[in-house]
C-alpha positions in Angstrom: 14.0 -17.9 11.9 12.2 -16.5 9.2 14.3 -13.2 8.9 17.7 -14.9 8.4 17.0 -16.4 5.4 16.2 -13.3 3.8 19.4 -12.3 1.3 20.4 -8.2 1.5 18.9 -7.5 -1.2 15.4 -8.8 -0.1 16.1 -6.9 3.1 16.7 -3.6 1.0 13.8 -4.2 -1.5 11.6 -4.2 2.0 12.8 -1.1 3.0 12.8 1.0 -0.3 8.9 -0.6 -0.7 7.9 0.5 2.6 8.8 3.6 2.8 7.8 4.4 -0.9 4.2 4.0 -0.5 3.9 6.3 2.6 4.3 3.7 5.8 7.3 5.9 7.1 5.8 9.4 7.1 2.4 10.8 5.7 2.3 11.3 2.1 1.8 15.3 3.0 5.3 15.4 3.7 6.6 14.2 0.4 7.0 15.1 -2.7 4.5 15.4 -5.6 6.2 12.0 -7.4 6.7 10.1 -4.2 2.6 10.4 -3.9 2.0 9.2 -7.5 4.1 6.1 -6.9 2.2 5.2 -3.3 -0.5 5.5 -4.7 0.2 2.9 -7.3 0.4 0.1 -4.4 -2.4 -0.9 -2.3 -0.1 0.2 0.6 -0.4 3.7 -0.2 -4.8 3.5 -0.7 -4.6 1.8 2.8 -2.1 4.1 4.1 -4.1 7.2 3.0 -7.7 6.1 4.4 -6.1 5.2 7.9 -4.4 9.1 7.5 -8.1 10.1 6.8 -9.3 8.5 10.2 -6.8 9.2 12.3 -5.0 12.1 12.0 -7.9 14.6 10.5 -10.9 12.5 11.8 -12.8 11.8 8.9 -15.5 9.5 9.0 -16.6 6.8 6.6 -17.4 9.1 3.7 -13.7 10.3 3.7 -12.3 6.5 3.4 -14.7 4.9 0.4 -12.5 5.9 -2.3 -9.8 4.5 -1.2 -11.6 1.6 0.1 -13.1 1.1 -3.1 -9.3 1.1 -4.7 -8.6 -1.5 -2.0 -11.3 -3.8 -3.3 -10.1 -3.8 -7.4 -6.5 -4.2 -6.4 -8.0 -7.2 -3.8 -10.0 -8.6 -6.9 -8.0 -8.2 -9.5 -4.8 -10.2 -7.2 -7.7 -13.4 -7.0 -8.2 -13.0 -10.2 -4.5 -13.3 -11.5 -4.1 -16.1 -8.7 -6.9 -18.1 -9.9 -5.4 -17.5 -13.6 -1.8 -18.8 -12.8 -2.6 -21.2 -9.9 -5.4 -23.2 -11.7 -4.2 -26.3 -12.5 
């Protein structure tokens, strides 16, 4: 199985990165810092535009930033995998 290879430490890395970025609780909730590090990760954008739709109904307008956040850290991952993988 996947999971049992996983060391504790890998296991505890998950965690602390899951709940940092906001995919425990709405970043409302949290403190000022705990927002400014979610929204360093492309968890936190995502996590924040599906708040938008979901919870306060907001429609496509509400959800481009972040969306638009979502696309540089997408294009800017290809282009570091294109960097280091190209052979």
């Amino acid at each position: 199985m996947f999971w049992s290879v996983q060391s504790p430490p890998q296991k505890l890395a998950s965690l602390v990165f899951a709940c940092c970025p906001a995919c425990w609780w709405p970043l409302e909730i949290g403190p000022p810092v705990l927002k400014t590090i979610a929204l360093c990760t492309p968890n936190g954008w995502a996590m924040a535009a599906l708040h938008q739709l979901i919870s306060f109904g907001s429609g496509l307008d509400a959800v481009l930033l972040p969306l638009g956040v979502l696309g540089v850290f997408g294009a800017a991952a290809n282009l570091l995998a294109a960097r280091f993988f190209r052979s």
